[in-house]
C-alpha positions in Angstrom: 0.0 0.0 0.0 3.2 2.0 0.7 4.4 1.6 -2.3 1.1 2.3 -4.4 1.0 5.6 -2.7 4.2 6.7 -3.6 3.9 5.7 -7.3 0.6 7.4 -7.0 2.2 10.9 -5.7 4.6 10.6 -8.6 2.3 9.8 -11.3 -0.1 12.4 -10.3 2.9 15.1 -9.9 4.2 14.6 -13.0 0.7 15.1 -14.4 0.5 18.1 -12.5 3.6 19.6 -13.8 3.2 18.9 -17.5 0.1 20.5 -17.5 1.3 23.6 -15.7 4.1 24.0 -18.3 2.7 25.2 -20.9 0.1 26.8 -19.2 0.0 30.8 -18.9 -2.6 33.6 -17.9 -5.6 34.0 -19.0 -7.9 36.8 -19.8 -10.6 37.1 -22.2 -11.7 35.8 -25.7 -9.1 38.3 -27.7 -11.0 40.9 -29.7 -9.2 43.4 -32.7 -9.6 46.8 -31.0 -8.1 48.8 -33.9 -5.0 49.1 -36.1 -2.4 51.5 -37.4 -2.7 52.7 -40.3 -6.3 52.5 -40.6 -7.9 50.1 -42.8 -8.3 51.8 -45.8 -6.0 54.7 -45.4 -4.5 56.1 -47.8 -0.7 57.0 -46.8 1.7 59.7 -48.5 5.0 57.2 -48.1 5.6 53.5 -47.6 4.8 52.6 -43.2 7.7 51.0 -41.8 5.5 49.1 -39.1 1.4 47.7 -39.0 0.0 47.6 -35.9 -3.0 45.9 -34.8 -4.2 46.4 -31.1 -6.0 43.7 -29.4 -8.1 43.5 -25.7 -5.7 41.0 -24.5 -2.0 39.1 -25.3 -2.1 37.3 -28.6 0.5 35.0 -30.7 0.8 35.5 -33.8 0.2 32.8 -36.3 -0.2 33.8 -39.6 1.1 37.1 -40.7 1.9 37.4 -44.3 1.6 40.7 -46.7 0.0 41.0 -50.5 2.2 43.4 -52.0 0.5 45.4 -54.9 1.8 43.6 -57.5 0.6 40.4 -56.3 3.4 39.2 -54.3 2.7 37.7 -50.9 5.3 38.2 -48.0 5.9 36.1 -45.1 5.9 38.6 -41.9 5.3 36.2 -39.1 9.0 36.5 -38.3 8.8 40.2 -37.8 5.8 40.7 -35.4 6.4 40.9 -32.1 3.3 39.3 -29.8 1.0 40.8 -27.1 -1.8 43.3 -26.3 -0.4 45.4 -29.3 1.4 43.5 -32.7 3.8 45.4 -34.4 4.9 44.0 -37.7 7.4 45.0 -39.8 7.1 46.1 -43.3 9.4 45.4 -45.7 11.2 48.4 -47.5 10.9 49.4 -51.0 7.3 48.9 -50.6 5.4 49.8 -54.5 2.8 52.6 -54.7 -0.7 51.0 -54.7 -2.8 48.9 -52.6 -1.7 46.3 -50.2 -3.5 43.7 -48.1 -2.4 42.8 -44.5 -4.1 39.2 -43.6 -3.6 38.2 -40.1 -4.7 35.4 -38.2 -3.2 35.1 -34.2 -4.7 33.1 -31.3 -6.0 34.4 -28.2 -5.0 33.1 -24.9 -7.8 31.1 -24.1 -7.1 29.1 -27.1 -9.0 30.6 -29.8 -8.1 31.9 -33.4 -9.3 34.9 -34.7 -8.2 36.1 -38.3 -9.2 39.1 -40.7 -7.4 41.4 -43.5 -6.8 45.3 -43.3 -6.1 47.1 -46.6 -3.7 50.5 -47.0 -2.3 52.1 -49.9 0.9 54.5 -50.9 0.1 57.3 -52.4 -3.0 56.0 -54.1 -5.9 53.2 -54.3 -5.3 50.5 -56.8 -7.0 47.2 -57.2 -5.8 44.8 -54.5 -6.4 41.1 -53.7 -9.6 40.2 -52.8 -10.4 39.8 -48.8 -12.0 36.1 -48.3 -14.7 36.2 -45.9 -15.0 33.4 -43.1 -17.0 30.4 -43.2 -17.2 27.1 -41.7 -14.6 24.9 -43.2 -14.0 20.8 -43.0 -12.0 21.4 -40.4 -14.4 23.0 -37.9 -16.9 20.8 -38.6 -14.5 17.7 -37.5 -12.9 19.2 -34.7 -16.7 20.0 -33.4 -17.3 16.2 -33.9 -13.9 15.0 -32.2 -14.6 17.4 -28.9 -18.5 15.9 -28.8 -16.6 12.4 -28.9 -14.0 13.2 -26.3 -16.4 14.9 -24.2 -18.7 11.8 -24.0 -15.5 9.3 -23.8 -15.2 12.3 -20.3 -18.0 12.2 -19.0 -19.4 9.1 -19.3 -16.3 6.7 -19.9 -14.3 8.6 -16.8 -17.6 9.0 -15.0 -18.9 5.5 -15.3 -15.3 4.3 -13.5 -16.1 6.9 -10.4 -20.0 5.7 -10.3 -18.7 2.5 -10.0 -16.0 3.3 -6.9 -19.0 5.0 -5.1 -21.5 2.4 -5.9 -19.4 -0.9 -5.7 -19.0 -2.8 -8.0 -18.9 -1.4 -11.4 -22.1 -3.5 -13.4 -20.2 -5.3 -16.1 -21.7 -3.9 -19.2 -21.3 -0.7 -18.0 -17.0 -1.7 -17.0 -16.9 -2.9 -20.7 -18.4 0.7 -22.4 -15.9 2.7 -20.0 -12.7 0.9 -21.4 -14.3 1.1 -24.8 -14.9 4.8 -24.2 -11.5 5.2 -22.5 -9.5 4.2 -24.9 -11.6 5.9 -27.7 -10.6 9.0 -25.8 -7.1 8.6 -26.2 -7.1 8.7 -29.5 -10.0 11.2 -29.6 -7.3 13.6 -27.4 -4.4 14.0 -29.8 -6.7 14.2 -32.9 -8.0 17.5 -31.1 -5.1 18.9 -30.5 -4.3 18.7 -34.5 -7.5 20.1 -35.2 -6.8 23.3 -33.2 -3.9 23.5 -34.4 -5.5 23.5 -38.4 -8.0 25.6 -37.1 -5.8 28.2 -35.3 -3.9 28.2 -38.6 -6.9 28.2 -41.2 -4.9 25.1 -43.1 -7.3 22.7 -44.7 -7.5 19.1 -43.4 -4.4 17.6 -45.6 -2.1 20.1 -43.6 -2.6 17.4 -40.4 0.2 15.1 -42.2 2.6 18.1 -41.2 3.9 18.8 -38.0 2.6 22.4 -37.9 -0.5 21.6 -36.6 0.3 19.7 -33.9 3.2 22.4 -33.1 0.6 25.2 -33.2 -2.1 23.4 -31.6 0.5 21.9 -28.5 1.5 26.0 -28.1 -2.4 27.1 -27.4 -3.8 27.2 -24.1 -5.9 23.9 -25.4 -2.1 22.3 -25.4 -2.2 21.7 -21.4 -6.2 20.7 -22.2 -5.4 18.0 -24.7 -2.8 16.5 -22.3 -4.7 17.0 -19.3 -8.0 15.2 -20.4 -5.7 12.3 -21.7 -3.9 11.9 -18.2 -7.3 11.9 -16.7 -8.3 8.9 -18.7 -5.2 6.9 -17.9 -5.9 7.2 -15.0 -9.4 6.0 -15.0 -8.1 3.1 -17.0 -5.7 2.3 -14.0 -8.8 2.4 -11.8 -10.5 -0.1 -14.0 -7.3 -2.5 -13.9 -7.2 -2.5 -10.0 -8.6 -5.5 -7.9 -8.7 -3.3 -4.5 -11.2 -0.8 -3.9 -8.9 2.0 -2.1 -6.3 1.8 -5.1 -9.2 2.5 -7.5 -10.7 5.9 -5.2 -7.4 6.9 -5.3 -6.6 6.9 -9.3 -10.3 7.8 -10.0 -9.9 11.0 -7.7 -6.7 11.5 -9.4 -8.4 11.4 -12.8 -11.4 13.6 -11.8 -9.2 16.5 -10.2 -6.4 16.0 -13.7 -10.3 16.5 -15.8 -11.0 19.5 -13.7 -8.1 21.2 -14.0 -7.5 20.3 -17.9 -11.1 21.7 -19.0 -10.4 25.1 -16.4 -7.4 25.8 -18.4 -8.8 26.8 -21.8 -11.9 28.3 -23.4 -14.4 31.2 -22.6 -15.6 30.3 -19.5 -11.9 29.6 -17.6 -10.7 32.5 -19.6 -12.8 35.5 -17.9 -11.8 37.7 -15.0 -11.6 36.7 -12.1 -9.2 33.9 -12.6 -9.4 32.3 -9.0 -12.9 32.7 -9.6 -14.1 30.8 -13.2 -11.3 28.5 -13.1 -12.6 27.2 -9.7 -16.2 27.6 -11.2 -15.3 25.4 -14.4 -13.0 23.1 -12.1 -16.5 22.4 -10.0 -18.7 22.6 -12.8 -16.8 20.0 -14.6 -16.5 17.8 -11.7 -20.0 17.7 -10.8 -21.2 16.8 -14.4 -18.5 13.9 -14.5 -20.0 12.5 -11.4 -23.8 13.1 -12.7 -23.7 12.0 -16.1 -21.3 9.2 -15.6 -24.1 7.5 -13.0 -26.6 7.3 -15.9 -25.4 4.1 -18.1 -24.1 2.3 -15.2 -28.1 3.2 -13.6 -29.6 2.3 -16.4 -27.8 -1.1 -16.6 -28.8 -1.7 -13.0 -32.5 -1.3 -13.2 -32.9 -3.9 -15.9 -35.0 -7.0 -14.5 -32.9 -9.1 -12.3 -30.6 -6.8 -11.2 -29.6 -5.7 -7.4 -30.3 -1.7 -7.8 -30.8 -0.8 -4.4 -27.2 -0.3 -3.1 -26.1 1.7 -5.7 -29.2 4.2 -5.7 -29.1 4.9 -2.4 -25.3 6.1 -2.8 -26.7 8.0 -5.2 -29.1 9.7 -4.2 -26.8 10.6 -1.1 -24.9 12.2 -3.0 -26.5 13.3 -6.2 -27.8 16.7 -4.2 -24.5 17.8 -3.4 -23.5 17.4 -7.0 -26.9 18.9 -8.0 -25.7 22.1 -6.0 -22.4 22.4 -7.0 -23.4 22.1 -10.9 -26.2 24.8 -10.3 -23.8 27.5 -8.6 -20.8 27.1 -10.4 -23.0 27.5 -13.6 -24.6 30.7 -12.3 -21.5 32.4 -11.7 -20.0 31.8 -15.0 -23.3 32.5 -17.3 -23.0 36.1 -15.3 -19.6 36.7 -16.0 -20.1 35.5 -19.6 -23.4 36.7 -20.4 -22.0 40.5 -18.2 -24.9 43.2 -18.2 -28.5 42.8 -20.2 -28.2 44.3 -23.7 -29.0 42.8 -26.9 -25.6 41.1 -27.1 -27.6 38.5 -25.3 -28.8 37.0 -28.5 -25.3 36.7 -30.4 -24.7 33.2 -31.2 -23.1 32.4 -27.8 -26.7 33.7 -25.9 -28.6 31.5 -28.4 -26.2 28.5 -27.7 -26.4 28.9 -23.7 -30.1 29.7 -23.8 -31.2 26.4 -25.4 -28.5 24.8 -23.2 -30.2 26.3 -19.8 -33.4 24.9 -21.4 -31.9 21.8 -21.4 -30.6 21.4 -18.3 -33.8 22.9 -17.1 -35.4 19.7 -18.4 -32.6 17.9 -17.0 -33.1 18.8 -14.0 -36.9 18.4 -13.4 -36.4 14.7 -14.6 -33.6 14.3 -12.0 -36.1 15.5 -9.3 -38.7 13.3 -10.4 -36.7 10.0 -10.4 -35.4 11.0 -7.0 -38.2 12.3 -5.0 -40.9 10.0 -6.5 -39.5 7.3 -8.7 -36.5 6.2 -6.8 -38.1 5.6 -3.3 -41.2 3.6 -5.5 -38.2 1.3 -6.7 -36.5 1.0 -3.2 -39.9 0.0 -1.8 -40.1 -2.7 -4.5 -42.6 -1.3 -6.9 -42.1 -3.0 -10.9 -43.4 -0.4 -12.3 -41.2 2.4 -10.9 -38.0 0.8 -11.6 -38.8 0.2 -15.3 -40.2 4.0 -15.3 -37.1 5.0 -13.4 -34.8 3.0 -16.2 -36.5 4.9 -18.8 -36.6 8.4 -17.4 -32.8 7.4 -16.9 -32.3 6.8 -20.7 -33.9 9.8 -21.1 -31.3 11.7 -19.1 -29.1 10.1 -20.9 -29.9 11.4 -24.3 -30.2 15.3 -23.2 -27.1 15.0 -21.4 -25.4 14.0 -25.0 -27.3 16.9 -26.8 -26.2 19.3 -23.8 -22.4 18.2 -24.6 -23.3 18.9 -28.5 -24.5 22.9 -27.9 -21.3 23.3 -25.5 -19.0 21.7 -28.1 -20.4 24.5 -30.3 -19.2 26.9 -28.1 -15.7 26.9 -29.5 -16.7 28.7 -32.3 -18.9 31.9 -30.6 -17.2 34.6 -28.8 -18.9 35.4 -25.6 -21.5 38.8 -24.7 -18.7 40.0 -22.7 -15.8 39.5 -24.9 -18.2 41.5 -27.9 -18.7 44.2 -25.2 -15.6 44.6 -25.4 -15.0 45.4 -28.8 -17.8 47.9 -28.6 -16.6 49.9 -26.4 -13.5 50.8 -28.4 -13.8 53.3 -31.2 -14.8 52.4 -34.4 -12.2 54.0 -37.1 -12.7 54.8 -40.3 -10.5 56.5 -43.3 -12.5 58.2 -45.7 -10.8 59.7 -49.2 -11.1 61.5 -52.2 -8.9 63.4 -54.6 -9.3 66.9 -52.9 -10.0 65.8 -49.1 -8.9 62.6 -46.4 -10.0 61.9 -42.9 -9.5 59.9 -40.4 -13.0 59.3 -38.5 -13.3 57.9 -34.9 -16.8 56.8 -33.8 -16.7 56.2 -29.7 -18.2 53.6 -28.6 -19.1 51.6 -31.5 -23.1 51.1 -31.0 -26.2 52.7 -31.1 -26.5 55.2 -28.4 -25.4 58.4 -27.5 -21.2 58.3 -29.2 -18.7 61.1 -30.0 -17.2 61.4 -33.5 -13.9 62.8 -33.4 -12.4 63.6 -37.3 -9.2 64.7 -38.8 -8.7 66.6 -41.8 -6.3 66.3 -44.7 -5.8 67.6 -48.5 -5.8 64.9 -51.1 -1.8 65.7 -51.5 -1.5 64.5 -47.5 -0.7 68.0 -46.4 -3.1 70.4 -43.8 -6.4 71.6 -45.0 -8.1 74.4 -43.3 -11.9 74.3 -42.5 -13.9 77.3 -41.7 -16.6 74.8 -40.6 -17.2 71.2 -40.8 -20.7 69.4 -41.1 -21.6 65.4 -40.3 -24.3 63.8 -41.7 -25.5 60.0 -40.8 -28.3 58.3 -42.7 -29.7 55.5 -42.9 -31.8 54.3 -45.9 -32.0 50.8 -44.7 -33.7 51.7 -41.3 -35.4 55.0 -43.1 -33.9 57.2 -40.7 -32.9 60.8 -42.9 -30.0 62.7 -42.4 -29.0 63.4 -38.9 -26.8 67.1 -38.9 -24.6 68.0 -36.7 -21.9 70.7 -36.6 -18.6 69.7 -35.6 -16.8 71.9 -33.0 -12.5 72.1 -33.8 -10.5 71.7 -30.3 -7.4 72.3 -29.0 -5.5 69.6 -31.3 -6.0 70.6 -34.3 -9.2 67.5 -34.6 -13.2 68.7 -35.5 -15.4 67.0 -32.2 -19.0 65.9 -31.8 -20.2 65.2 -28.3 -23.3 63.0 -27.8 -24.9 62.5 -31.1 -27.3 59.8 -30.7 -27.6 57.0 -33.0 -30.8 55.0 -31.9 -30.3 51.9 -34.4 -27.9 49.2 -35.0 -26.9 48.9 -39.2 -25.1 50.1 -41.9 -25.2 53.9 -41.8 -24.0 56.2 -44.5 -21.4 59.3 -43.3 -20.7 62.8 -45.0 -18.4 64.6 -44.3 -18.1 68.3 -45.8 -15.7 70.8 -44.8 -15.9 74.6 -45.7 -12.5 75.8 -46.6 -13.8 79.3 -48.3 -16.6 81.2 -49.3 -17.2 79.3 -52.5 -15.8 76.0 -51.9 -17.3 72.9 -49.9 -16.1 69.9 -50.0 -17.4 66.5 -49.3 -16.6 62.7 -48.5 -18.6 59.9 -48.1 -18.3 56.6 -46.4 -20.3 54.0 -44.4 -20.1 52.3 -40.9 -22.1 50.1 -39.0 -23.2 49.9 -35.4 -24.4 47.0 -33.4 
């Protein structure tokens, strides 16, 4: 026994330290805050640097320059990573239109990717900007986290139900080694995945080894590993003949799960730290232990079985679970979801609404079998225990679509993270032959915002303004022209305090400066609020 608990210590140590290798802090789902030059600007010499500023730390993963003659550049090696990525240009740079595409990974493992345009000296026609869709790729690595979440949750669970309700039923031993080891392929395949996702490769590229490089250097790295740990060590468990040597590598396994699952995505991502990675740790836990009872209860309840032992463990504990699973959940939906606005029905709010409904559902089923059903089957009652093994199933089957909608999740940014990129200014370069500006819109929604604008010739030089007029319409929404004289300050900029916008779309900007008596001159551009 001795020995067992030193191997144990070690094994679980080592665990412990791989995953916390690669690990680092965590924020927020990143968000592009703005970038420098503008998109669209039009510049009177070649930049020697791009910028692009982000909410949080990214790493840069695919940086690479269209040049406007076609050429495409390879910049990754000259961008430096964090809040704010500063790439460097190459000299020599030809007059025209050039197209910046970027693609980086946020710290809670998630890629984000888009294309800014600038030109020298004047617009020409550039490559085209490809707009993102769902690819292969997303679709499969969707697939393999549903797969690896069930081989979790039911294959790692079934092995703790059957430590706390001894012993294991023996359909129910032989799914958790099939799910098990299913797993542990399912594990590495994932990491892959992200890695071809964070990249935007297509499906071929997972012969390489960039993927798995790229995917192993995300915050889903420590993940991958951890959840692959966990179910070694529920295999262990399986393998051993004495009772406290399996609680001891099933605990193992349940506390490597919690801490694997805490260390990437949305929900461990959000501030505070102590707080939702101790939120998702429980979270996680308690859904292990409450979906991992179902199979092995279901087995149990056929006719000619000995149920009663193992229902009364759980039902002893089950409660606890129940109320571990229900606050740990509230506190991260509030942090996610942050302040009611209409945010709330993004794709993530859609996702974790029909979730909640779900586990509503979930949970009024779990109340029935325990409060009504499950003391009808201790007392002896036929009927009860075959309702109670079909209610079960049931459980069973909106547990696997809950694990669907959260492997979804992957691919929505969160309410709070989008807040986020709404409260920055929304930039915009407008242009023409006579007249530039540089337009700031702050915050970047409906509402009351401030417009701040700066003025240019078309040659790049100063242009003086006797007055400057802003005009947003909306044909769309059929709102006319809203006017509004713009006020110069101290630095040289024309300001607009608290011009309400009251409706989320594309609206269409003029800009018109008066720079004498007899000349006016105008630019026109669009943005669009949320």
């Amino acid at each position: 026994m001795v020995q067992f608990l030193g191997r144990m210590r070690l094994l679980l140590l080592v665990a412990m330290l791989a995953l916390s290798g690669n690990a680092t802090p965590a924020m927020a789902h990143a968000v592009l805050l703005g970038s420098s030059p503008l998109d669209g600007a039009v510049l009177p010499t070649e930049p020697l640097f791009f910028t692009l500023n982000f909410n949080e730390a990214v790493s840069p993963l695919v940086i690479d320059l269209v040049a406007p003659d076609g050429q495409r550049l390879d910049l990754l090696a000259e961008t430096t990573s964090g809040q704010k990525l500063t790439i460097q240009l190459p000299h020599g740079l030809a007059p025209g239109t050039s197209v910046l595409n970027w693609r980086v990974v946020s710290i809670d493992g998630h890629p984000i990717g888009g294309a800014s345009l600038f030109s020298v000296g004047f617009v020409t026609g550039a490559a085209p900007v490809a707009e993102p869709s769902a690819t292969p790729v997303q679709a499969l690595f969707w697939v393999s986290k549903l797969v690896l979440f069930v081989t979790l949750f039911v294959g790692l669970g079934g092995v703790l139900f059957g430590v706390v309700a001894w012993p294991q039923p023996m359909i129910s031993r032989r799914m958790s080694w099939g799910l098990l080891a299913l797993g542990g392929v399912c594990a590495p395949l994932c990491l892959g995945l992200q890695g071809l996702d964070a990249l935007g490769a297509p499906l071929a590229a997972l012969a390489s080894a960039q993927p798995w490089i790229t995917g192993w250097s995300t915050s889903f790295g420590p993940t991958a590993l951890g959840v692959w740990l966990a179910l070694g060590f529920a295999a262990l468990s399986l393998r051993q003949s004495r009772l406290g040597h399996k609680r001891l590598l099933i605990a193992a396994g349940l506390v490597l799960a919690a801490m694997a699952l805490a260390m990437s995505g949305h929900a461990g991502a959000a501030e505070p730290q102590w707080l939702t990675r101790l939120a998702v740790g429980i979270h996680i836990a308690c859904v292990i232990f409450w979906v991992g009872a179902l199979a092995p209860l279901v087995e149990l309840l056929a006719p000619q079985q000995g149920p009663e032992q193992a229902l009364r463990r759980f039902s002893a504990i089950i409660p606890w679970a129940i109320a571990g699973l229900v606050g740990s959940g509230a506190i991260l939906t509030v942090i996610q979801l942050g302040p009611p606005s209409s945010l709330w029905l993004a794709p993530y709010g859609i996702i974790l609404a029909a979730k909640l409904a779900l586990v509503a559902g979930l949970l009024g089923l779990g109340l029935w079998n325990r409060f009504r059903l499950t003391q009808q089957t201790l007392a002896g009652e036929p009927v009860s225990r075959r309702q109670l093994r079909q209610t079960t199933s049931i459980e069973l089957v909106v547990v696997l679509l809950i694990l669907a909608l959260v492997a979804g999740w992957r691919f929505t940014p969160p309410p709070r993270a989008l807040a986020e990129q709404l409260a920055a200014p929304l930039e915009l370069h407008l242009h023409s032959d006579m007249i530039m500006a540089n337009m700031s819109v702050t915050p970047a929604r409906v509402g009351s915002v401030s417009i701040t604008i700066w003025l240019t010739d078309g040659a790049f030089g100063p242009l003086t303004a006797q007055n400057v007029m802003v005009s947003l319409a909306s044909k769309a929404l059929g709102i006319q022209a809203i006017t509004r004289e713009a006020n110069q300050a101290d630095d040289g900029s024309w300001q607009i305090k608290a011009l309400v916008l009251p409706q989320p779309g594309i609206w269409e900007v003029t800009v018109e400066a008066r720079v004498s008596r007899y000349e006016l001159l105008a630019i026109s551009g669009e943005i669009e609020l949320n």
